[in-house]
Structure formats: structure tokens, C-alpha cells
TORKOL-4160 file (C-alpha; in steps of 0.2 Angstrom, whole numbers, padded with zeros to 4 digits, m for minus):
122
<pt num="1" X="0040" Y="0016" Z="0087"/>
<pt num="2" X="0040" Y="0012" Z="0067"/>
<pt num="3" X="0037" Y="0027" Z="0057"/>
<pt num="4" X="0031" Y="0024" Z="0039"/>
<pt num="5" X="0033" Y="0038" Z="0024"/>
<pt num="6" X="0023" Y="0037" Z="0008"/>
<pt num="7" X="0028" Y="0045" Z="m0005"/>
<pt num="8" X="0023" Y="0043" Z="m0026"/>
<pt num="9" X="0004" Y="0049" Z="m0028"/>
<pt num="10" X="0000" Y="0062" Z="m0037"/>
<pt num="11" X="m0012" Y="0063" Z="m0052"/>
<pt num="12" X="m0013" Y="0052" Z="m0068"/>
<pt num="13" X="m0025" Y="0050" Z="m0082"/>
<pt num="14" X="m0037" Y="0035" Z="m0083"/>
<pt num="15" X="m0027" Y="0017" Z="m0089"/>
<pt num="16" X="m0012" Y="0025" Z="m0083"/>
<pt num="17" X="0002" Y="0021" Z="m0069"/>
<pt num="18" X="0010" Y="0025" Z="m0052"/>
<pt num="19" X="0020" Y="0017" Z="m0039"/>
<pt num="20" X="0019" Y="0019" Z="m0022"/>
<pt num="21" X="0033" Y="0017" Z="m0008"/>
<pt num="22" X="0032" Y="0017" Z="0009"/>
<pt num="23" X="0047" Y="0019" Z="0021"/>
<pt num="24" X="0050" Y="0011" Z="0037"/>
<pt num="25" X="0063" Y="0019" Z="0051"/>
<pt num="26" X="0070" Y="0003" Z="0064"/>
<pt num="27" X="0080" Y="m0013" Z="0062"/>
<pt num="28" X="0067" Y="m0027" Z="0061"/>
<pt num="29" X="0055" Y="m0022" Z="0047"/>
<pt num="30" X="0059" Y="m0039" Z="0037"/>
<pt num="31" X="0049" Y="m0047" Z="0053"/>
<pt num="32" X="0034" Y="m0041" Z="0049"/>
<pt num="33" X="0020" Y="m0037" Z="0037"/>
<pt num="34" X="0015" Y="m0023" Z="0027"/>
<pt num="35" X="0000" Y="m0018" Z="0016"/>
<pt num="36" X="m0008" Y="m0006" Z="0008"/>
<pt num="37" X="m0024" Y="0003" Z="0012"/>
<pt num="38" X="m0036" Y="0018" Z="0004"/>
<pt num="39" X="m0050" Y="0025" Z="0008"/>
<pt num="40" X="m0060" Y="0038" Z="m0003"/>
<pt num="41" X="m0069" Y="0051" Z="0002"/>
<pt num="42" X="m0085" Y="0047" Z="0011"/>
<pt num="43" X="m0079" Y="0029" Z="0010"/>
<pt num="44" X="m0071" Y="0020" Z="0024"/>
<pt num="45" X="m0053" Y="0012" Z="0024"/>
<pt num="46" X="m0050" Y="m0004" Z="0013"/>
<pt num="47" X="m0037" Y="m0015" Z="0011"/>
<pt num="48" X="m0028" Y="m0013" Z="m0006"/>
<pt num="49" X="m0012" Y="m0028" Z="m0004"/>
<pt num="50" X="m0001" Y="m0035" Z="0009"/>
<pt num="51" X="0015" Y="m0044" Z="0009"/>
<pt num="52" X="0024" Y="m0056" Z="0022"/>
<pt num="53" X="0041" Y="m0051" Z="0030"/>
<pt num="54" X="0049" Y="m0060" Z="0017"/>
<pt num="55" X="0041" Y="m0057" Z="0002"/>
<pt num="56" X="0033" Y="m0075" Z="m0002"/>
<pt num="57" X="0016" Y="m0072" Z="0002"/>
<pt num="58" X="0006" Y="m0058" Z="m0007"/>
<pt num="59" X="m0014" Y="m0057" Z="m0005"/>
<pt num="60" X="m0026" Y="m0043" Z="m0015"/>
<pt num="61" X="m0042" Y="m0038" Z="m0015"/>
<pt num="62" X="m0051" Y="m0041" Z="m0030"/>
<pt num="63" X="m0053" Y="m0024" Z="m0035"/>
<pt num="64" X="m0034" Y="m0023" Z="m0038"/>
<pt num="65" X="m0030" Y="m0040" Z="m0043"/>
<pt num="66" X="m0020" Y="m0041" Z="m0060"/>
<pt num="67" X="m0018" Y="m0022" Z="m0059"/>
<pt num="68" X="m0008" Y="m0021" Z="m0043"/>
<pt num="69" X="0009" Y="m0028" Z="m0039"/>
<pt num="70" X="0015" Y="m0025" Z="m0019"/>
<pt num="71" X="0035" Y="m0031" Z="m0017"/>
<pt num="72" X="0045" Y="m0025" Z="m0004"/>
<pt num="73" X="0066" Y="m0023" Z="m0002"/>
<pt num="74" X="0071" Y="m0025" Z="0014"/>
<pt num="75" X="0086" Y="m0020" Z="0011"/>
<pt num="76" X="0080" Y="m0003" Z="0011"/>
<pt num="77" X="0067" Y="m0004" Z="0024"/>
<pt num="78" X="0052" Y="m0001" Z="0009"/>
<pt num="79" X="0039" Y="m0008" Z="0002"/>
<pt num="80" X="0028" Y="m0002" Z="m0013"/>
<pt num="81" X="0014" Y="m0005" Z="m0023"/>
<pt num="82" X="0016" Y="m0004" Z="m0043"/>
<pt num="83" X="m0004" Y="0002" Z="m0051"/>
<pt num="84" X="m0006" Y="m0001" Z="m0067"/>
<pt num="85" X="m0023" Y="0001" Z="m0078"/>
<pt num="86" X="m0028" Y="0013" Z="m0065"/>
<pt num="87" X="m0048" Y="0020" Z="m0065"/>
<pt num="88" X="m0056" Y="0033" Z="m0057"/>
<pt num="89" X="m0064" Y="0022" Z="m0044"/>
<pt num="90" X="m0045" Y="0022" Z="m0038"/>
<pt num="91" X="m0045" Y="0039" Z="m0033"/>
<pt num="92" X="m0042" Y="0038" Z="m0013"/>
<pt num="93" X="m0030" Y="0040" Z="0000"/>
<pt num="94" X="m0016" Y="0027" Z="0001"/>
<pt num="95" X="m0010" Y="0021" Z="0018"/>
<pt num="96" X="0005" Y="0010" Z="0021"/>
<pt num="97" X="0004" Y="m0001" Z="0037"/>
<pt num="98" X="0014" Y="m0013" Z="0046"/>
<pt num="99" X="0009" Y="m0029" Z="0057"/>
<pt num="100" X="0011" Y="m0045" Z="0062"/>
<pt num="101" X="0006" Y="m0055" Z="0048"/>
<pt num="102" X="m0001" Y="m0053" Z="0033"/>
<pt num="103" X="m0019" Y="m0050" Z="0033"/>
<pt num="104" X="m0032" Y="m0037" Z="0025"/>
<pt num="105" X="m0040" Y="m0033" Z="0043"/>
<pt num="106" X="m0033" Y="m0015" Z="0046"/>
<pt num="107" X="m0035" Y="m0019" Z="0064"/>
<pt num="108" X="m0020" Y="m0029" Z="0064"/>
<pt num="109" X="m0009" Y="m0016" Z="0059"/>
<pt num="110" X="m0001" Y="m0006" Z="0072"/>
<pt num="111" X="0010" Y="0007" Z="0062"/>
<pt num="112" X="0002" Y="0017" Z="0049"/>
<pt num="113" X="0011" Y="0029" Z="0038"/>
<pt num="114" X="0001" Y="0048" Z="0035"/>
<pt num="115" X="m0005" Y="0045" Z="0018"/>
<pt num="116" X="m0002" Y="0049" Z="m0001"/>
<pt num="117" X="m0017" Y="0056" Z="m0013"/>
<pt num="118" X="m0020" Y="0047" Z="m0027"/>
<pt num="119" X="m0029" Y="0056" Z="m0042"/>
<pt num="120" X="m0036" Y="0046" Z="m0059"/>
<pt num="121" X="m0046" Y="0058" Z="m0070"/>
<pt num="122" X="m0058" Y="0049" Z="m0083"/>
């Protein structure tokens, strides 16, 4: 059984930055996907980014497009997400999960890591 550790959130003024990393325990994490999920309060879960097992392929949502950067280093078992130009309507907490392939359906991730809260004042 993968475990995932986030770690990095905290609070940050408007237009400001923060990265994310997400730790994977096991021998095979460059076999799989990973994203990145968040879900604000009274919101459901939404897909953030996702990167292949290689690092090739990288896919967003729109929302964080040109503001978000996922990468990954396999050599440490962790992948992150660089937020840049953050906004309020970022606030949420930010999931890291690993799957077969890359993919912004959460229900193709099996491991999920326990969140980290991310707070943008205005």
C-alpha cells in the first residue's frame, strides 16, 4: 500500500506563491501517475494537474493553467506543484494522488495522501 505525505501549504497573500510536495513510500512510484486535487469548503474535489510516470506529459485545468507548474523527481519518490499568481478562489485543501495514468477523474486514483490547507487572503 502507497502512502502519500503533503506537505508546503500554509497561508499566502493574494498574487503570491507556494509549492506543494507530496511524498510517495514504495519502489515503483515512476510507474505511475500522480496529480493534484482540492476541494474548498462546501465544494466538491477538483482536479488541479497530473503528470505521467515519466514526467512527459502534463495536463491542467483551466483554472490553473499558466499559474501552476506540477514536475516530479523520481529520484526522490515526489512530486510537486509550483502556484504562482495565487487568488482567493484558490483557498482549498490540496490532495496528492497516485494512479495508472494520467487523468483528471479522481476515480482513477487509488492512493491519496491526507491533505495540506492552502490559504490566499485578498
Amino acid at each position: 500500500q502507497v502512502q502519500l505525505v503533503e506537505s508546503g501549504g500554509g497561508l499566502v497573500q493574494a498574487g503570491g506563491s507556494l509549492r506543494l510536495s507530496c511524498s510517495a513510500s514504495g519502489r515503483t512510484f515512476e510507474r505511475y501517475a500522480m496529480a493534484w486535487f482540492r476541494q474548498a469548503p462546501g465544494k466538491e474535489r477538483e482536479f488541479v494537474a497530473a503528470i505521467s510516470g515519466s514526467g512527459a506529459n502534463t495536463y491542467y485545468a483551466d483554472s490553473v493553467k499558466g499559474r501552476f507548474t506540477i514536475s516530479r523527481d523520481n529520484a526522490k519518490n515526489t512530486v510537486y506543484v509550483q502556484m504562482n499568481s495565487l487568488k482567493p478562489e484558490d483557498t482549498a485543501v490540496y490532495y496528492c494522488a497516485l494512479g495508472p495514468v494520467v487523468t483528471k477523474d479522481a476515480g482513477a486514483f487509488g492512493s491519496w495522501g491526507q491533505g495540506t490547507q492552502v490559504t490566499v487572503s485578498s
